[in-house]
C-alpha positions in Angstrom: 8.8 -97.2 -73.3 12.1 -99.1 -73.1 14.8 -100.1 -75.8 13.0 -103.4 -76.5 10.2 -101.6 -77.7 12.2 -99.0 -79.9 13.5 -101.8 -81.1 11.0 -104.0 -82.3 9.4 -101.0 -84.0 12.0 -99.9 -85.5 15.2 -102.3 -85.5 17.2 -100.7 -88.1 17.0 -97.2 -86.4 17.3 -98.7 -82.8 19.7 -101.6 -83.2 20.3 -102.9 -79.9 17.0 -105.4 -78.2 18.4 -104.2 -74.7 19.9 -101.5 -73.3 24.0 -101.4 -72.0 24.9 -101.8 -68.8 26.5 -99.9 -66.7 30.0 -101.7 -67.0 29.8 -101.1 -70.5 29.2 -97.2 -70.6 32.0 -97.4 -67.6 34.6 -99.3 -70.1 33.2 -96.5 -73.4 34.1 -94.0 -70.8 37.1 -94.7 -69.2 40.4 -93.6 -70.6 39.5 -90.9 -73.0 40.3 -88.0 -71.5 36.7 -86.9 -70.3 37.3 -85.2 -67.3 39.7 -82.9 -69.0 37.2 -82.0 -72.5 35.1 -79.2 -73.2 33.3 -80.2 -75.7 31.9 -84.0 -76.2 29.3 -85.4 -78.4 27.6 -89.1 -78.2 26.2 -90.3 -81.0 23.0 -93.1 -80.6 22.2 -92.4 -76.7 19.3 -94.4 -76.6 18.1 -94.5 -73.0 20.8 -92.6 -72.2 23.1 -95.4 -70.3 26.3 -93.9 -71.8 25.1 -90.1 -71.3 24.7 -90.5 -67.7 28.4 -92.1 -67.5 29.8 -89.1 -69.5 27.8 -86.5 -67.8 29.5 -87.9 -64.1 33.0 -87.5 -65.8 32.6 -84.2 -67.3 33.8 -80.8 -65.6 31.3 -78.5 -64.7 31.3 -76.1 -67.4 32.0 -78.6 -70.0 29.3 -79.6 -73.0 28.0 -82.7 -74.1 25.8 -82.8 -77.7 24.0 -85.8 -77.7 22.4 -87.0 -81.5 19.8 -89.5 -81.9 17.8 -90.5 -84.9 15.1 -92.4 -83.0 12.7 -89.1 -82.7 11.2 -90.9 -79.5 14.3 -91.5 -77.7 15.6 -88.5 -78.0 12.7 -86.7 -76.7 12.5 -88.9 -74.0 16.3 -88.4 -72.9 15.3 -84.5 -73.3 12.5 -85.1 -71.2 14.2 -87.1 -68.4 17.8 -85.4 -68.0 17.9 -81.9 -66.3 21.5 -81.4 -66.3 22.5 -77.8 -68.1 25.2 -79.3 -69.7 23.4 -81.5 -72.4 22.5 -80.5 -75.2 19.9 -83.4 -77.4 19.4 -83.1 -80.9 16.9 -85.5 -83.1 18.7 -86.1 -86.4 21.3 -88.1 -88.4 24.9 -88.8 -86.6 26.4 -88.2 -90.1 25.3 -84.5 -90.1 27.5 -84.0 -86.7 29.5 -81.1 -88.8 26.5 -79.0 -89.7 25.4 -79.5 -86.2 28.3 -78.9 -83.5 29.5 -75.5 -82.5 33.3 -76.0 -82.5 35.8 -78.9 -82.3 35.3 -81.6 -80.4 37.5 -83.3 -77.3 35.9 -86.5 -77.4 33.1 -88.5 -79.5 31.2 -91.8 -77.8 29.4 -93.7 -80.7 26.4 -96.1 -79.3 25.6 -96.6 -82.9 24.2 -99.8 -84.5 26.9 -100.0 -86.8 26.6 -103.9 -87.8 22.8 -103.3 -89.6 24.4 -99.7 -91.0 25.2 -99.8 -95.0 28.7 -100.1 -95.3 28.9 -96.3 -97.2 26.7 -95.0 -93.9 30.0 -96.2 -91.9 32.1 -93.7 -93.8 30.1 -90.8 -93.6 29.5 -91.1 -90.0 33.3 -91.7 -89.6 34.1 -89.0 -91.7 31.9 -86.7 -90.1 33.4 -87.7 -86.5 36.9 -87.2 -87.6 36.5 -83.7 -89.0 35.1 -82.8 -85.5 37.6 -84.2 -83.3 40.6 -82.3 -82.5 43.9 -83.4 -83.0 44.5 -86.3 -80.7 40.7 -86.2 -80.0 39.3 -89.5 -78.5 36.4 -91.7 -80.6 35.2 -94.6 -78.4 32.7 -97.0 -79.6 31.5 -100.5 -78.8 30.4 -103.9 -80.7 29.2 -107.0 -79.4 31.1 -110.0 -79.0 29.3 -112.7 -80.7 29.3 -110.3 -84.4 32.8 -109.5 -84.3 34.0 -111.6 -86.7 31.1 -110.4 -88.9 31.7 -108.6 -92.6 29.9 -105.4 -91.0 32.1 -105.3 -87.8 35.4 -106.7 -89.5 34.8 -103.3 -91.6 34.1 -101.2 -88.9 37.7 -102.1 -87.8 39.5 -101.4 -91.0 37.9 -98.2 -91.4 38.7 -97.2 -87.5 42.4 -98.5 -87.9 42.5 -96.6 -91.5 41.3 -93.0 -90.0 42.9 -92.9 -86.5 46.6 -92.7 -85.4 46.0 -95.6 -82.8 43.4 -97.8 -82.1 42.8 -99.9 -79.2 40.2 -102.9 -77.9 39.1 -103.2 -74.7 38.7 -106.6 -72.7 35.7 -108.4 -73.1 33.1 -106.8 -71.0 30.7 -110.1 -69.9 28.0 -108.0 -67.7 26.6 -107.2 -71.0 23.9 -108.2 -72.6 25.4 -109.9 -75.0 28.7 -109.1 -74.0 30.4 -106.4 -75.9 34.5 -104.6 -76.0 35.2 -101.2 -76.8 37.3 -99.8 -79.5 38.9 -96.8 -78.2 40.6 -94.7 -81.5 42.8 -91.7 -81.2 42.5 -88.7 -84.1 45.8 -88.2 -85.9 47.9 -85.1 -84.4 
């Protein structure tokens, strides 16, 4: 089983034909303050490219909740990650709240957001920043070649109209495509 297949059976769930490199979960996971959280949820892990890059950041007695929608995914990342400090749970990423016990340090989003409705965005987003704490990290990624899209030109307003500061990464190229990474920081 491999993202390719997730995806072509169910593209709107999955979003993504391959799966991120590793210099792309390095660039979602650099800079935001892992080694130093308690608590950190990833939304979308997939094949579990960015949970591995968390989990070798995080402290030992830190927490990461990982959500995915895709009910094969995330038994498979269940299945095929033994680390005590993981936590997977099959379900919506907009029902984060109902899910997490306590605030959250840091959120890493590996969601499809360009082939999300637009009012999906929103809830996700407003979901993510009642769970952060103040000055709480939310990193997430897009792909180069849609970034000029209506979908991802929204995603930006919406992350620069909720966070104090938001910042893009440089393009990372050993993608496939290649991708940069909006790094957002929850108001104080």
């Amino acid at each position: 089983m491999s993202i390719t297949t997730e995806f072509l059976r169910r593209p709107l769930m999955t979003g993504a034909v391959t799966a991120s490199s590793r210099r792309l979960a390095y660039a979602m996971t650099e800079g935001i303050g892992l080694e130093e959280a308690r608590l950190v949820i990833e939304l979308g892990p997939g094949t579990g490219v960015f949970t591995d890059a968390i989990l070798a950041r995080l402290a030992p007695d830190a927490r990461l909740v990982a959500i995915e929608l895709n009910p094969v995914l995330a038994a498979r990342l269940s299945a095929t990650r033994r680390d005590t400090r993981l936590t997977v749970i099959q379900g919506p990423a907009a029902e984060l709240t109902t899910t997490i016990g306590g605030p959250a340090d840091a959120v890493v989003s590996g969601l499809p957001w360009t082939v999300m409705p637009r009012e999906q965005h929103g809830h996700i987003l407003d979901a993510v920043t009642e769970v952060l704490t103040p000055g709480g990290r939310f990193t997430t990624f897009a792909y180069l070649h849609a970034a000029w899209t209506p979908p991802a030109r929204h995603l930006t307003a919406e992350l620069a109209r909720r966070f104090d500061r938001l910042e893009r990464s440089t393009v990372v190229w050993a993608n496939l495509p290649p991708a940069f990474v909006h790094r957002a920081t929850q108001k104080e």
